[in-house]
C-alpha positions as CSV (number, residue, x, y, z in Angstrom):
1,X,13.8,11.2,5.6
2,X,10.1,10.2,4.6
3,X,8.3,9.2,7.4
4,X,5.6,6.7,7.7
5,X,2.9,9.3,9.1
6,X,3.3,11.3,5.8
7,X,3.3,7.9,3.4
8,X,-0.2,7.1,5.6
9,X,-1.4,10.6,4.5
10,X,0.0,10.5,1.2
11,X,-2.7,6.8,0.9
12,X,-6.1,9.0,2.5
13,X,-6.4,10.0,-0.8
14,X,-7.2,6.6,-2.2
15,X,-8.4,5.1,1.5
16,X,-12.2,5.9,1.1
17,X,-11.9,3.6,-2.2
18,X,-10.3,1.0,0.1
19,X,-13.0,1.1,3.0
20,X,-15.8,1.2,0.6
21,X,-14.7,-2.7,-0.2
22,X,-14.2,-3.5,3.3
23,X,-10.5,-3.3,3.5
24,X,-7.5,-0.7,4.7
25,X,-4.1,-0.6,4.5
26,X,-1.5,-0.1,6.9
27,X,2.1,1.0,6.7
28,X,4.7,-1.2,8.4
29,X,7.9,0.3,7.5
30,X,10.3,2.5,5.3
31,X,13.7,0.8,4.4
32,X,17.0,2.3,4.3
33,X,16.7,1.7,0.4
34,X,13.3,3.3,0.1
35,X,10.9,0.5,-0.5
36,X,7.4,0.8,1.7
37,X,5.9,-1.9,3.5
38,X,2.6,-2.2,3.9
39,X,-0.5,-4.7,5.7
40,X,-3.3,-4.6,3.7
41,X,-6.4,-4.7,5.9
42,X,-9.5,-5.9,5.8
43,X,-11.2,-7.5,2.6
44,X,-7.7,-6.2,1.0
45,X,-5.9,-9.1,3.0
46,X,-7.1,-11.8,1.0
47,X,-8.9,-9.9,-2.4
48,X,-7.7,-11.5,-5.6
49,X,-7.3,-8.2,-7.3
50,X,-4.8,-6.8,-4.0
51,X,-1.6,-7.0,-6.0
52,X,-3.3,-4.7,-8.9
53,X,-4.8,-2.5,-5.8
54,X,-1.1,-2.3,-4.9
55,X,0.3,-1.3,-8.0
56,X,-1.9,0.5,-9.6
57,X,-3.4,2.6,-6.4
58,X,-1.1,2.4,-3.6
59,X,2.4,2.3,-5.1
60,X,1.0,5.7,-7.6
61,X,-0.4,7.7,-4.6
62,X,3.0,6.8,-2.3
63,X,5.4,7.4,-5.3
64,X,3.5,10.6,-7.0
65,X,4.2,12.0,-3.2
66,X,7.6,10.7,-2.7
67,X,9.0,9.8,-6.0
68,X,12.6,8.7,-4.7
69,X,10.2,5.5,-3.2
70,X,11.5,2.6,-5.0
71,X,8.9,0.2,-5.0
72,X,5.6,-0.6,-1.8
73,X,5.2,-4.5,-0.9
74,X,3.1,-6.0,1.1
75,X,3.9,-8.3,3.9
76,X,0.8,-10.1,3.8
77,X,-0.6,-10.1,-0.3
78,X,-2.9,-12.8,-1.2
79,X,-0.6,-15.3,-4.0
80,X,-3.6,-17.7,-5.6
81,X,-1.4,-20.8,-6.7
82,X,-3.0,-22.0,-10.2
């Protein structure tokens, strides 16, 4: 079982990027069917670009160290309504 002390290590690699905008991330949970949730911090709580942040720097670092991770939300991603 993947714990959430080794998915928070498995984001260090891409933290400093995070931090150097002002913003952090958090992990909340693991489900049973292997989807992480995250709080995003910081200036990543309400950042336009959060949901590419997600994708294309969170959700590679977690599942290039746990591949059998389905997919990372977060609870709390900014949605801009057009």
């Amino acid at each position: 079982m993947i714990s959430i002390e080794s998915v928070e290590k498995a984001i260090d690699n891409i933290r400093p990027y995070l931090m150097a905008d002002g913003g952090n991330i958090k992990v909340l949970e693991i489900t049973e069917d292997q989807v992480v949730k995250v709080e995003l911090l910081g200036s990543c709580g309400d950042c336009r670009m959060s949901s590419m942040t997600l994708k294309a720097g969170v959700e590679d670092a977690i599942r290039q160290a746990f591949p059998e991770i389905k997919r990372v939300e977060a609870v709390n991603i900014f949605s801009e309504t057009v």
